[in-house]
C-alpha positions in Angstrom: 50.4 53.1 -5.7 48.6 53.4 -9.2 45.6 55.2 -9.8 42.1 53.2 -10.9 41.8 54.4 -14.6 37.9 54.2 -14.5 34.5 51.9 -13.5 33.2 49.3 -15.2 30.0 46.6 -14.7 29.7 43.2 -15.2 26.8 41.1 -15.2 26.3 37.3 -14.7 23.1 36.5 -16.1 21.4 33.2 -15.4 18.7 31.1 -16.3 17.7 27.5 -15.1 18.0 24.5 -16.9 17.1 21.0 -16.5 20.6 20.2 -15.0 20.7 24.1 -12.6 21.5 27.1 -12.8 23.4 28.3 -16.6 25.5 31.6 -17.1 25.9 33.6 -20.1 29.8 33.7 -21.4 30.9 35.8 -24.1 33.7 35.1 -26.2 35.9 38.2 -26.4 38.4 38.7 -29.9 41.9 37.8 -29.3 43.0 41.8 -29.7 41.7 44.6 -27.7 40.6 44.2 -24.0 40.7 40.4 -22.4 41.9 39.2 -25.5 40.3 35.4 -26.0 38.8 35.3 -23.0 35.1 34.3 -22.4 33.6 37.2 -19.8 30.1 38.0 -18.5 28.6 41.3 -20.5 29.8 44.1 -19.0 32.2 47.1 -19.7 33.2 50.6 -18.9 31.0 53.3 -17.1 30.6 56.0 -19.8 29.7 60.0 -19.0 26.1 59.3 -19.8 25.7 56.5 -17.2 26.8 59.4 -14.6 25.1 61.2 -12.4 26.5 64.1 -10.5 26.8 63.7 -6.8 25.4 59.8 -7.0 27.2 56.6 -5.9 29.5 55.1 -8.0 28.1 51.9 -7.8 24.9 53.3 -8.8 26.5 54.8 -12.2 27.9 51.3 -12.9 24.8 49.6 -12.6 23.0 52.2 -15.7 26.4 50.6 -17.7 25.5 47.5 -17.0 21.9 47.3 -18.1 23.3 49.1 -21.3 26.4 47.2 -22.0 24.1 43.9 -21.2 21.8 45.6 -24.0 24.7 46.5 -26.5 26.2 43.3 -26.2 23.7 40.6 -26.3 20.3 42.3 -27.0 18.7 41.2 -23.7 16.9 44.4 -22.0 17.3 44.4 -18.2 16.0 46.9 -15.8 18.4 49.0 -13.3 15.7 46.8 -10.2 16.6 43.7 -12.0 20.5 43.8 -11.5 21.6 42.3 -7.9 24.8 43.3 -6.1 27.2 40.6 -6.3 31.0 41.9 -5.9 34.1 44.6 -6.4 37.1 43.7 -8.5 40.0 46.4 -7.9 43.4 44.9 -10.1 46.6 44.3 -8.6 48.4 47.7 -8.9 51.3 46.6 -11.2 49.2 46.5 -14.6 48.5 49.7 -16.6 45.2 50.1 -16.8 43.0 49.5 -13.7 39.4 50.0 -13.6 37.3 48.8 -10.6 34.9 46.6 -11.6 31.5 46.4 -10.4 29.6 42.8 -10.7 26.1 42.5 -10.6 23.6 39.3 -10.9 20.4 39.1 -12.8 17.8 36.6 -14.3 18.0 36.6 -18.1 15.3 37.6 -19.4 13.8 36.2 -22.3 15.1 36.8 -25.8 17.7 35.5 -28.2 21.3 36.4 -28.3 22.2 39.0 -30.5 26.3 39.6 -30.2 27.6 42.9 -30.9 29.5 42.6 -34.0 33.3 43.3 -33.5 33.0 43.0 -30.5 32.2 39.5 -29.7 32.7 36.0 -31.4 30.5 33.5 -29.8 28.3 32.8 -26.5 27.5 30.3 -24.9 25.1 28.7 -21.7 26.7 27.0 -19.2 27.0 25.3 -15.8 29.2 27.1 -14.0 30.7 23.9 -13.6 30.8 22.9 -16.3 32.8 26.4 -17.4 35.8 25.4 -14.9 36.4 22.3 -16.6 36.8 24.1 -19.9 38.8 25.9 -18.5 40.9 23.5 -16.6 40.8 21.9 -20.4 42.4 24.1 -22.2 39.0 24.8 -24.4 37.5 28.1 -23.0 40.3 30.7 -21.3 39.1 33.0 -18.4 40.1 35.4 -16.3 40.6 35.2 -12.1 37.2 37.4 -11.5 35.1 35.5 -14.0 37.1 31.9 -13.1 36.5 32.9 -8.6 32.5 34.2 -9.7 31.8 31.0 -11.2 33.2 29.0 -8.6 31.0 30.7 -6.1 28.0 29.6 -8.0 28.7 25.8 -8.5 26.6 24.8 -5.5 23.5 26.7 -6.3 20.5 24.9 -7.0 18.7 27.3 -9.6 18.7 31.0 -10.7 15.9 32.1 -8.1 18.2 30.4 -5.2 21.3 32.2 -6.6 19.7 35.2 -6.6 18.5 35.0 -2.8 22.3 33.9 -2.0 23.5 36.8 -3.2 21.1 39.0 -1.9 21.2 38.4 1.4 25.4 38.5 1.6 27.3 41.7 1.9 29.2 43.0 -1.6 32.5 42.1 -1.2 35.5 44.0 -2.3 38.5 41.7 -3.8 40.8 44.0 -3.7 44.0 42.1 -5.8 47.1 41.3 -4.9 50.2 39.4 -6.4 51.9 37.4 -4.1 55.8 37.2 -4.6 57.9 33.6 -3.8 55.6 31.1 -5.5 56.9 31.0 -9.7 56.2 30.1 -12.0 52.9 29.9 -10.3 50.7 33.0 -10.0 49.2 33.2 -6.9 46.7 36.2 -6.3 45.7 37.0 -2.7 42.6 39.5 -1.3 41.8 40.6 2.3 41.6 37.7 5.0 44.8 36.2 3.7 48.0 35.9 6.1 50.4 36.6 3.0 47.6 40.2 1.9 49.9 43.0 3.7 53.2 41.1 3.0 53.7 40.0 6.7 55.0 36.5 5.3 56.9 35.8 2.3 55.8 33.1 -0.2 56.8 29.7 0.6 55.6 27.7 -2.4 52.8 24.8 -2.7 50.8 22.3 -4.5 48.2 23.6 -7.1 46.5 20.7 -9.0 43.2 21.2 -7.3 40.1 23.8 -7.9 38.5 23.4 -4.1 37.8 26.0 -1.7 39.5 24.9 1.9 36.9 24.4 4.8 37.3 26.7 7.4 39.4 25.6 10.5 41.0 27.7 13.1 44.5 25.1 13.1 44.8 26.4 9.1 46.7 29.2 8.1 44.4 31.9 7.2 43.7 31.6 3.8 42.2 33.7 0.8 44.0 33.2 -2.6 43.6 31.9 -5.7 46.6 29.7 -6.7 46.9 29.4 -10.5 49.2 26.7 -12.3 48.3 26.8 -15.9 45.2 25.5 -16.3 44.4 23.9 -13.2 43.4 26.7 -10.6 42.6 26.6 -6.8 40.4 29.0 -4.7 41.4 28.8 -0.8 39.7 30.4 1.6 39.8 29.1 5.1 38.1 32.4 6.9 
């Protein structure tokens, strides 16, 4: 098993619009760390967001208010900044960090990008994001893709907010499930396939729906990704 090389935040930051709740993307160069890909702010947990004998989670909140700040020029507070997730990488690429994501209203301000760093931004639906994506026009990564997914049915930033609140952090801790190429298929806790108890056996992936639950179902937690078009199944 590989180590975790390090920490790091993320932040979705929303705001309403007429149409609901938008979400800041950043547009990351095609060299250096999620090359191309559009991400929340966020990034690595430095020294100086450490304090000795504190949570870990707490250290990676202080990285995300500054990486917010370094990054787009919006000032958040560590109150404003809700617990939304865990990301932990499958174990088979080099550098892992676990990634903490966090929620927060934007506040108000304009987007200044870090030079370098970043290329463009923009505010979306989350909705309308997936079909970018599924489009071929804005490339993302599973955490950012599953995040996004889990806020298409929200009504505005204040109800997002409350959502997330009130659920339990969840850890997605990542696996790559052998037996389905040349589609990827990446599986987390609550999936029948997770601790390798049943080999891969193939299957359709043109949709981006999450299964209802149903107890006749196999037990389901995946996301099933064929090119562009990308499916989130949970049936538990």
């Amino acid at each position: 098993m590989s180590e975790l090389t390090g920490t790091a935040a993320t932040v979705v930051l929303l705001r309403d619009s007429d149409a609901g709740p938008e979400v800041l993307l950043l547009e990351r160069p095609t060299a250096g760390s999620f090359g191309g890909a559009w991400v929340f702010p966020g990034g690595r947990v430095d020294p100086a967001d450490r304090a000795e004998g504190e949570a870990e989670e707490s250290a990676a909140v202080r990285a995300g208010v500054r990486e917010t700040a370094e990054e787009t020029g919006l000032a958040l507070r560590a109150g404003d900044l809700v617990p939304l997730s865990c990301w932990i990488p499958p174990e088979n690429i080099p550098r892992r960090y676990q990634t903490w994501f966090f929620a927060a209203k934007a506040p108000a301000g304009d987007i200044r990008l870090n030079p370098g760093e970043l290329l463009n931004h923009r505010w979306l639906l989350p909705a309308e994001a997936l079909d970018r994506h599924r489009n071929g026009l804005m490339q993302l990564v599973p955490p950012t893709w599953v995040t996004l997914h889990s806020l298409t049915a929200d009504a505005s930033a204040d109800a997002a907010l409350a959502r997330i609140a009130g659920a339990e952090t969840e850890t997605f801790r990542t696996r790559s499930l052998a037996g389905y190429e040349p589609v990827t298929v990446f599986a987390w806790e609550g999936d029948e396939e997770y601790d390798g108890a049943v080999g891969g056996v193939g299957g359709s992936a043109g949709g981006s729906s999450i299964a209802a639950s149903d107890a006749s179902l196999p037990a389901r937690h995946r996301l099933v990704m064929d090119k562009t078009f990308w499916r989130y199944e949970r049936t538990r």
